[in-house]
C-alpha positions as CSV (number, residue, x, y, z in Angstrom):
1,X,91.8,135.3,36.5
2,X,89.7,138.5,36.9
3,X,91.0,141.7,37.6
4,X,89.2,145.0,38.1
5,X,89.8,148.1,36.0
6,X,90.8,151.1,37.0
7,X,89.8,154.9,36.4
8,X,86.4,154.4,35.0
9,X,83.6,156.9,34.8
10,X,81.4,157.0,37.7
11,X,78.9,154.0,38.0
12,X,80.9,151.9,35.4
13,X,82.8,149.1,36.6
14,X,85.1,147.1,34.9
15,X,87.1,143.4,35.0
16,X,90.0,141.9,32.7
17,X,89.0,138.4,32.5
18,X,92.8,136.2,31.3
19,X,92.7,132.5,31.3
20,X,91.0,130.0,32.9
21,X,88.1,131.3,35.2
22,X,87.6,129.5,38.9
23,X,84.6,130.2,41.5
24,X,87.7,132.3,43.7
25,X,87.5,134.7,40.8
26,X,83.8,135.2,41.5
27,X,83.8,135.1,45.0
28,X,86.3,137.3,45.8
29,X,86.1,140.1,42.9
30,X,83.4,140.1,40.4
31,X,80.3,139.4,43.1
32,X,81.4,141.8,45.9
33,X,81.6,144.9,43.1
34,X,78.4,143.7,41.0
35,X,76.8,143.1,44.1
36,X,77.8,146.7,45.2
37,X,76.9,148.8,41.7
38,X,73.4,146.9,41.8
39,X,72.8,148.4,44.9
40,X,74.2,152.1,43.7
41,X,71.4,151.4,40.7
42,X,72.0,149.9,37.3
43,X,74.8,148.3,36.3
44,X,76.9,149.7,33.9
45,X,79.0,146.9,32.9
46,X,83.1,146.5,30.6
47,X,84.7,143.1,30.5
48,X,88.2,143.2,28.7
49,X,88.9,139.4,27.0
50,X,92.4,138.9,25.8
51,X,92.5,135.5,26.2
52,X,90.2,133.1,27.7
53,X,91.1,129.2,28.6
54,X,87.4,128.7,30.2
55,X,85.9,128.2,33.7
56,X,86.4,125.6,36.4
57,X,82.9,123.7,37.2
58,X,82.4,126.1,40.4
59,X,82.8,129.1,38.0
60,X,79.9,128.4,35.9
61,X,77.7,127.5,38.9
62,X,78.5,131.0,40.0
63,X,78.0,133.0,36.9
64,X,74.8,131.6,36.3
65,X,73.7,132.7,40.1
66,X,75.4,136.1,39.7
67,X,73.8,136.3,36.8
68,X,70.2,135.3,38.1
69,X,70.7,137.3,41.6
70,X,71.3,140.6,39.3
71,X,68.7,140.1,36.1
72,X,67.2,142.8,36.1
73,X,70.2,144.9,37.5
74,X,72.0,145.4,33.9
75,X,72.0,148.5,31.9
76,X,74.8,148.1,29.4
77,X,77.9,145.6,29.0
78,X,80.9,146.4,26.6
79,X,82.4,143.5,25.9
80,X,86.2,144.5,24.7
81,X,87.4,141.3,22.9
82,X,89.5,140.4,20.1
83,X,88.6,136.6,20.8
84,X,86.6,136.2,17.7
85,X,84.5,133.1,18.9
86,X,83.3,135.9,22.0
87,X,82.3,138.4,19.9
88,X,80.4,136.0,17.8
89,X,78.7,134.6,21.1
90,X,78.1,138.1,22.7
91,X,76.6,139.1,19.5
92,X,74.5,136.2,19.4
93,X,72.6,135.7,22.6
94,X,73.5,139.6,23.9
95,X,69.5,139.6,23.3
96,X,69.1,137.0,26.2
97,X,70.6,139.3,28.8
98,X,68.4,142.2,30.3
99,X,70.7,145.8,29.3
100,X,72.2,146.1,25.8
101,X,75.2,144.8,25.3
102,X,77.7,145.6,22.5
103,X,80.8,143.9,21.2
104,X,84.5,146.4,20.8
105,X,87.9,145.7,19.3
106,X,90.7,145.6,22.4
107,X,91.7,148.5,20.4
108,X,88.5,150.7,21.0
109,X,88.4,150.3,25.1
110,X,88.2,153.9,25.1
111,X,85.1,153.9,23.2
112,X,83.5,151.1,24.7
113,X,84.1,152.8,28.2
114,X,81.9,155.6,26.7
115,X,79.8,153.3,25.8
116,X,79.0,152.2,28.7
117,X,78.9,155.0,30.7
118,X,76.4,157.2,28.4
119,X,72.5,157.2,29.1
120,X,71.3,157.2,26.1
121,X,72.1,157.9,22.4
122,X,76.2,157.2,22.4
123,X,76.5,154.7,19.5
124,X,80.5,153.8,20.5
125,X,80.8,152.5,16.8
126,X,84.4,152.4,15.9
């Protein structure tokens, strides 16, 4: 399931990401908004994991299009995780995705948010 966030900073948007992941989940709320702040400019990204079971087929066809459609689109992504396996991941490849992207505790959301919003300059470290 993906939810969005609420009360972030202008041009930041935000999703809770719980469970298992299906292709509804990308239809109907992560592509409409990414979609939407690509347009506004770039994309200013956080993505809260508590728990994660995976993604259905369909899901993974459409984050690899969303992804694709919106390369070159990404500015920063705080990825707000406990999940150490994500982290680790995130961490790993974040150099394979256009933007920076930085790893928090679920503790630090605040702080990632920051992240995320600033231009330039705003390390975020906890």
């Amino acid at each position: 399931m993906i939810e969005m966030l609420e009360n972030l900073p202008e041009g930041v948007i935000g999703f809770r990401l719980r469970g298992r992941l299906s292709g509804e989940d990308y239809e109907q709320v992560l592509s409409p908004v990414l979609a939407a702040a690509a347009q506004a400019g770039p994309v200013r990204c956080v993505l809260v994991v508590e728990e994660f079971q995976g993604m259905t087929a369909e899901a993974m066809k459409d984050d690899m299009k969303l992804g694709l459609e919106h390369l070159r689109g990404w500015k920063r992504i705080a990825v707000v995780t406990d999940v150490a396996w994500i982290g680790n991941l995130t961490n790993l490849f974040g150099w394979m995705i256009p933007g920076e992207t930085k790893v928090f505790p679920l503790s630090s959301l605040a702080a990632a948010t920051t992240w995320a919003a600033a231009e330039t300059g705003t390390d975020g470290d906890t």
